[in-house]
C-alpha positions as CSV (number, residue, x, y, z in Angstrom):
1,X,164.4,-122.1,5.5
2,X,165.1,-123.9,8.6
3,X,163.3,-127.1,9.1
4,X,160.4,-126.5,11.8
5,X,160.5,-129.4,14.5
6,X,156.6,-129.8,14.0
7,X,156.7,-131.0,10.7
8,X,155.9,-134.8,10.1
9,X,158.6,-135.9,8.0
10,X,160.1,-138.6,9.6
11,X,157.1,-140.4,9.4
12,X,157.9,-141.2,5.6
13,X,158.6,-144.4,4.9
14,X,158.8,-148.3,6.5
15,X,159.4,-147.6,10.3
16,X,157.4,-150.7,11.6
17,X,160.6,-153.2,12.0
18,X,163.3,-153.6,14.0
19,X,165.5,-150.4,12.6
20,X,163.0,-148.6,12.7
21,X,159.5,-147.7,14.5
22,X,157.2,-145.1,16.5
23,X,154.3,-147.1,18.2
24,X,155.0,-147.4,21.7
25,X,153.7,-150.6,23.8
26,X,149.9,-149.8,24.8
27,X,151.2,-151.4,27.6
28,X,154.4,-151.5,29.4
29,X,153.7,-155.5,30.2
30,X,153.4,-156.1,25.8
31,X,157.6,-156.1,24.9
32,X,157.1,-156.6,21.0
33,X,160.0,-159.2,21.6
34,X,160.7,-162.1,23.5
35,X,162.1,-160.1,26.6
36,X,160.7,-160.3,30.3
37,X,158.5,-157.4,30.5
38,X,159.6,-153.9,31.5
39,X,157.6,-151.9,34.0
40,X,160.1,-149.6,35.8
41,X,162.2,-147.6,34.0
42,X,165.2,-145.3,36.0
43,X,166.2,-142.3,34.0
44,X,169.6,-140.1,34.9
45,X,170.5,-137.4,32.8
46,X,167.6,-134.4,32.6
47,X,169.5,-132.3,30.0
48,X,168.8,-130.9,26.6
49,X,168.0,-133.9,25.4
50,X,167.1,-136.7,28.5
51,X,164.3,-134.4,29.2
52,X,162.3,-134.3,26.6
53,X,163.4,-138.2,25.7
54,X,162.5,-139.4,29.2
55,X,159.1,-137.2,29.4
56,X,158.3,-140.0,26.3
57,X,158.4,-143.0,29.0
58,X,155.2,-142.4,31.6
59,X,153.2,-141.8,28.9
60,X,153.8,-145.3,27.5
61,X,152.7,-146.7,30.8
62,X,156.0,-147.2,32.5
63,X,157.0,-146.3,36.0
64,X,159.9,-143.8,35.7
65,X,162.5,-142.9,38.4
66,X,164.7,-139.9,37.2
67,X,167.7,-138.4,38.8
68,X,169.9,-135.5,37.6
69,X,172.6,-133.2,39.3
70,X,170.1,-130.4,39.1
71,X,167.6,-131.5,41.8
72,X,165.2,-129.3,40.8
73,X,164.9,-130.9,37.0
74,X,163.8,-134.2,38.6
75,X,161.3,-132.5,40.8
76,X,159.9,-131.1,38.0
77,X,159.7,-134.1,36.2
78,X,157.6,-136.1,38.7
79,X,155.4,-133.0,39.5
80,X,154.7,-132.7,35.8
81,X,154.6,-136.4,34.4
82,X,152.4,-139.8,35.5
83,X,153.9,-142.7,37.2
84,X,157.5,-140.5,37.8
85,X,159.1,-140.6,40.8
86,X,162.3,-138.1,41.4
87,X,165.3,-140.5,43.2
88,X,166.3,-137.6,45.7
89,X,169.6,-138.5,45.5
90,X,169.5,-142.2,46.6
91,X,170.8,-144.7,45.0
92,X,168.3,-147.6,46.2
93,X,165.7,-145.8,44.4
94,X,166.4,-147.4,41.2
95,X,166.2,-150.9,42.8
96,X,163.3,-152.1,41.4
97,X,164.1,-150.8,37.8
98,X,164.1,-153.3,34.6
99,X,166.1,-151.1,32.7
100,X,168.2,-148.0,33.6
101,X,168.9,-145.4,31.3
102,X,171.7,-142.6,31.4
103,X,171.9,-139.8,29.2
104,X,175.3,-137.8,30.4
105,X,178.0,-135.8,28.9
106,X,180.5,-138.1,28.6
107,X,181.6,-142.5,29.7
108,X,183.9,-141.0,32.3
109,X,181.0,-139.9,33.9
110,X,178.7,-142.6,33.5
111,X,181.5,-144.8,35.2
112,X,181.3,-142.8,38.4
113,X,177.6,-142.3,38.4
114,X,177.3,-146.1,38.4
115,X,180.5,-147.6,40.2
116,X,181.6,-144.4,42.2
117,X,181.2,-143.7,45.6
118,X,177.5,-142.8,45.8
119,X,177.5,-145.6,42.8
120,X,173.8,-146.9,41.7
121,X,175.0,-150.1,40.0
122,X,175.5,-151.9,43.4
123,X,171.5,-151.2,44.3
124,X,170.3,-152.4,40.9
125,X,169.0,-156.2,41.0
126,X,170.5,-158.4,39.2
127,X,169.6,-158.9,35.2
128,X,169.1,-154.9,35.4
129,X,169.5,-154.0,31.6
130,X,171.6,-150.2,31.9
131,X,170.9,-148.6,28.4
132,X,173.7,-146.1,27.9
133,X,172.7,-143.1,26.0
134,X,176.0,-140.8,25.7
135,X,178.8,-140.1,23.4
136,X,181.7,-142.3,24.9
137,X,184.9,-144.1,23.6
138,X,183.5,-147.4,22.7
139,X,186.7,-149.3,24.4
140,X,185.7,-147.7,27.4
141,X,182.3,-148.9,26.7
142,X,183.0,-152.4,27.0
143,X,185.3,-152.3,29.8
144,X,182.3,-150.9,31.8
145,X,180.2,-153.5,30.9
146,X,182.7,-156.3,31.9
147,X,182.7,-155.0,34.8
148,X,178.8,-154.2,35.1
149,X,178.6,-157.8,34.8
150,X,181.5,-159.4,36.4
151,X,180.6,-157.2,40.2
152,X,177.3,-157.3,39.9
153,X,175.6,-159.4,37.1
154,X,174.2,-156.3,35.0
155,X,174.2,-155.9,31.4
156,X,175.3,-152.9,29.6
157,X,173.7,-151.9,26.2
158,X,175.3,-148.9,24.2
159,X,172.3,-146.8,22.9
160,X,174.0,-143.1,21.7
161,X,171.6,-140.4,19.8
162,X,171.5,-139.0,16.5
163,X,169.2,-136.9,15.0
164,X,167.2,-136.4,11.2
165,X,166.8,-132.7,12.7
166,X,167.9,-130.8,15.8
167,X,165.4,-131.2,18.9
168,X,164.1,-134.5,17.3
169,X,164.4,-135.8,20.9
170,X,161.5,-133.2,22.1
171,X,158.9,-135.5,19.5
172,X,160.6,-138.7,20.1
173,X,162.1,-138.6,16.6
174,X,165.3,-139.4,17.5
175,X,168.0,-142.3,16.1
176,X,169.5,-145.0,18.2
177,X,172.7,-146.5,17.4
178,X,172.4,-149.5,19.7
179,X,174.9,-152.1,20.6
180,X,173.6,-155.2,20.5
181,X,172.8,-157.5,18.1
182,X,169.0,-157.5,17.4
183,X,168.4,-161.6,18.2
184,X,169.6,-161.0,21.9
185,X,167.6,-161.2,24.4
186,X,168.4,-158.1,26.1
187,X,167.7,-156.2,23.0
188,X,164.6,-158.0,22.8
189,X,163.5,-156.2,26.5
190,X,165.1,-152.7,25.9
191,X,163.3,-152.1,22.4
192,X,159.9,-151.3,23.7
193,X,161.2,-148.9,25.8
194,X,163.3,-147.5,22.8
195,X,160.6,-147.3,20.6
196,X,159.1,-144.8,22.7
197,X,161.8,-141.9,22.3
198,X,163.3,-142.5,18.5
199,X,162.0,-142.6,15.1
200,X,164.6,-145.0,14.0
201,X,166.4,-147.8,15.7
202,X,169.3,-149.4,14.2
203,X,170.8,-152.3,16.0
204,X,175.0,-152.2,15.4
205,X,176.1,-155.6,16.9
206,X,178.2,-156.0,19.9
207,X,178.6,-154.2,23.1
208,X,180.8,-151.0,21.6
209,X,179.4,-150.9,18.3
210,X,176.7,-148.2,18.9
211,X,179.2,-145.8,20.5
212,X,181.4,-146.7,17.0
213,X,179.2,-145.8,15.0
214,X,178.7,-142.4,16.8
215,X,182.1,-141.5,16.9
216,X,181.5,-141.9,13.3
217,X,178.8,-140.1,12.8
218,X,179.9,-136.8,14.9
219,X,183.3,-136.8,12.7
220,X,181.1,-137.0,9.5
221,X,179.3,-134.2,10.9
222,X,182.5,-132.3,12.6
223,X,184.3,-132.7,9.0
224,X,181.6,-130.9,7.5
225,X,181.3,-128.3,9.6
226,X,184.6,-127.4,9.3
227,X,184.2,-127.7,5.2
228,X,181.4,-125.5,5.8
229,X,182.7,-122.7,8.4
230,X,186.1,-122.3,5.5
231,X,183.8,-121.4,2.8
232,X,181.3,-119.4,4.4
233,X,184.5,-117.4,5.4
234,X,186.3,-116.9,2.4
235,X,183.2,-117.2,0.4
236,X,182.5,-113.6,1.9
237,X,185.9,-112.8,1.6
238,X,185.6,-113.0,-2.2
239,X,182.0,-111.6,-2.6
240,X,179.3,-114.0,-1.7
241,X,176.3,-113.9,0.6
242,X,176.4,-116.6,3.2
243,X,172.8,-117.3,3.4
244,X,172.6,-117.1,-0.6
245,X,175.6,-119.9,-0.2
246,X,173.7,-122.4,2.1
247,X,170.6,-122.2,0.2
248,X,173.0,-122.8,-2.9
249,X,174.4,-125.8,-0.8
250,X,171.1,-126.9,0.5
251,X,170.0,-128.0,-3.3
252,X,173.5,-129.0,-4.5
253,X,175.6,-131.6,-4.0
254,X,177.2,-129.8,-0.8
255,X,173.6,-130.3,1.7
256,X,174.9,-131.5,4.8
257,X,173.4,-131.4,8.5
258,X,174.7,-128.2,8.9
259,X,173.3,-126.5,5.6
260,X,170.3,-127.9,6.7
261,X,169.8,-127.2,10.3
262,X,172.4,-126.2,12.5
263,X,174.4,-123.6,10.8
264,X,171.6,-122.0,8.9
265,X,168.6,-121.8,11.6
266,X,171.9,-121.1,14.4
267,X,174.9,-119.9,13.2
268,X,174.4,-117.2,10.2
269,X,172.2,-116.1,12.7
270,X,174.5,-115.3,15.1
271,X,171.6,-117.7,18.0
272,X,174.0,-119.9,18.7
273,X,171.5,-122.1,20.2
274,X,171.2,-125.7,18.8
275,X,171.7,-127.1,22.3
276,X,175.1,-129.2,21.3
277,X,178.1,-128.1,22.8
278,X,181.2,-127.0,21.1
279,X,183.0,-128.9,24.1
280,X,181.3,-131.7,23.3
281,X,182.0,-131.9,19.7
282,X,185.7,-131.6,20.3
283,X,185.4,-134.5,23.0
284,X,184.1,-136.7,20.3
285,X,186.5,-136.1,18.0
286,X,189.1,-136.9,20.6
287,X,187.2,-139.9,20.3
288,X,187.4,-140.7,16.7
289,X,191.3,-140.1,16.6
290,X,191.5,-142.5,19.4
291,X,189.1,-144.9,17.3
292,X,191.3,-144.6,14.0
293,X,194.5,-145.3,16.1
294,X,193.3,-148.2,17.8
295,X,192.3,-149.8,14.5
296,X,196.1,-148.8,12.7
297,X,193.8,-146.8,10.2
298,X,196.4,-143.6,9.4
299,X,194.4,-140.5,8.4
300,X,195.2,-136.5,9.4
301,X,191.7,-135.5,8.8
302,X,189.8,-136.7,12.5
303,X,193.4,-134.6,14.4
304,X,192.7,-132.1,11.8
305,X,189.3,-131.2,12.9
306,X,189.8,-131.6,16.6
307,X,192.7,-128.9,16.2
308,X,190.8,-126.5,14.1
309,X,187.4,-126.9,16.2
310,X,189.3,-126.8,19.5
311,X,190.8,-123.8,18.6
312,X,187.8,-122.0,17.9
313,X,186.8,-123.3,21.7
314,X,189.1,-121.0,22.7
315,X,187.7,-118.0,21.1
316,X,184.4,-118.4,23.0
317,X,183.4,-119.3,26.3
318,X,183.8,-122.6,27.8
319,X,179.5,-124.1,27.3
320,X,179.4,-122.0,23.7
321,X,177.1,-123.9,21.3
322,X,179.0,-125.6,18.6
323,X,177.5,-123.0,15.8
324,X,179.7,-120.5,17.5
325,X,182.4,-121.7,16.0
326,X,182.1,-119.6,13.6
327,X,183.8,-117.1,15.7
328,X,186.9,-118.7,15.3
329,X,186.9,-118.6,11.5
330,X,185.9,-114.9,11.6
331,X,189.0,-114.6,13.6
332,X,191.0,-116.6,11.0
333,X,190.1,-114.7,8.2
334,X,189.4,-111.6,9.3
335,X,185.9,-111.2,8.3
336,X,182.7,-110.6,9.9
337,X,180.2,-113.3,8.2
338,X,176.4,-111.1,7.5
339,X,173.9,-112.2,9.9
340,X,170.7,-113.3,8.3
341,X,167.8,-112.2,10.6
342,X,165.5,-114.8,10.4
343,X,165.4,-118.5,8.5
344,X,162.2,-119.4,6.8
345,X,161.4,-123.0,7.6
346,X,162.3,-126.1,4.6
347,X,159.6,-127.3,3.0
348,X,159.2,-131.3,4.2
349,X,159.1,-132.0,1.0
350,X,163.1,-130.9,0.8
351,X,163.6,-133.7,3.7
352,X,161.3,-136.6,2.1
353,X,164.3,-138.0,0.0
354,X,166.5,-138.4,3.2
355,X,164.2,-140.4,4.9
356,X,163.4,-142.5,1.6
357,X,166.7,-143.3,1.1
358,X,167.4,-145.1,4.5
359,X,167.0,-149.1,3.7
360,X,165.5,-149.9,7.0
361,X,164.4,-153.7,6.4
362,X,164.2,-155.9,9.2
């Protein structure tokens, strides 16, 4: 009963405002806003997700420059997509772009892709909106965009991903967390171009506030996994079938992401392949302890997680998918949890209510 990415659910409801729409500009020169038109669009970051997201951008009409580490993704990419040209590694490339877009691992390394060495930020023009897709520490966050601005007059807007379902990114389902508060005028430019890769956009407020509210979001998650991962294990330690458990869970009070998707289509059984790193989870929650601490908020739970999920890091190999952490509850408790061969997908009917339930007005 895993949800298949095909089905049209997050269609349901009011998506035609500003938290929340599909319909791309027919043409890249129409902004939907009040913004100076966008017509070049740089894109670094081909991973899991930045591929499929940025494969969304020629076919709305935009010229696309794309860069990643692995040369050979952004050769791909402009062999394989209209209007894309691959940077080959220069930074004056991306000097015509409107907007620049990174989807990396982590801020640390969006700071040197942009203000290192090889740094693109001093090519960009001037009034260059960079759209900053990753899960970093939102203090961080506006640092970088102080000094964005202060060396070389370029805004920085936080724009991290969620998701209603895993791979939403490959249909341009995906949710945008974007900091920056929805009458500004550089949110005004960027939100054509977001329109074409998420489902849902939700303007937070200032510079920071998007990457707060995913360091949010990934503890929600993380806390639930690790709600999860404990009672699958001693569930089976006292007689119950885990898959009989999360379809229990799934039509109970206890549905969560993980019910829903991750753990059941990839972790009971045993794929391991949702495409989100273990690493990274425990990176974020690094995050969110840092968050809580900087706000004098006292709370065990967000050092809690990050102990138990980094110890289950160490159980598996260093780029393990974040379902494997199962492995290190099967280590805790001394139980090997039953595989189930093969999930059937949910109906989209099961998902309706979630999508219903968002208030989305503009």
């Amino acid at each position: 009963m895993a949800r298949s990415t095909t089905d049209d659910t997050t269609g349901q409801g009011n998506r035609n405002n500003d938290q929340g729409t599909k319909m791309p500009p027919s043409d890249p020169s129409q902004t939907n806003g009040n913004g100076p038109a966008v017509k070049t669009v740089g894109y670094i970051g081909l991973g899991n997700a930045g591929y499929s997201m940025a494969s969304n951008l020629p076919k709305a009409g935009y010229h696309l420059v794309v860069h990643d580490t692995d040369s050979t993704k952004a050769q791909r990419a402009a062999s394989e997509w209209k209007n894309t040209t691959a940077s080959q590694g220069k930074p004056e490339a991306f000097a015509d772009c409107d907007v620049l877009i990174t989807m990396l691992p982590q801020g640390k390394i969006v700071r040197e892709v942009l203000l290192g060495s090889n740094g693109i930020a001093p090519a960009l023009k001037k009034g260059t909106i960079i759209v900053e897709t990753s899960s970093s520490s939102p203090f961080d966050t506006i640092a970088l965009g102080k000094e964005l601005e202060e060396k070389h007059q370029l805004q920085l807007v936080d724009s991290p991903i969620t998701q209603t379902y895993m791979h939403a990114t490959d249909a341009g389902e995906s949710t945008l967390l974007v900091g920056c508060s929805p009458d500004a005028p550089a949110y005004a430019t960027v939100k054509p171009v977001l329109q074409c890769m998420a489902g849902y956009i939700f303007p937070m407020g200032k510079l920071g506030n998007g990457h707060a509210m995913k360091t949010l979001n990934n503890y929600i998650m993380a806390s639930s996994i690790c709600a999860l991962s404990d009672s699958l294990a001693v569930g089976q330690k006292y007689g119950l079938d885990p898959q009989t458990m999360i379809d229990a869970l799934n039509v109970g009070t206890g549905v969560c992401f993980p019910t829903l998707d991750t753990f059941r289509r990839d972790g009971i059984t045993g794929r391991y392949n949702s495409g989100f790193g273990l690493a990274l989870l425990v990176k974020d929650l690094g995050i969110t302890r840092e968050f809580m601490e900087h706000n004098g908020f006292q709370t065990e739970l967000p050092a809690l997680t990050e102990r138990y999920l980094g110890e289950a890091l160490k159980e598996v190999e260093g780029d393990a998918d974040h379902t494997k952490c199962l492995v290190g509850w099967e280590k805790r408790a001394g139980v090997k949890l039953r595989r189930t061969g093969k999930v059937e997908d949910i109906p989209t009917e099961d998902f309706e209510h979630r999508l219903k339930g968002l208030n989305r007005s503009a």
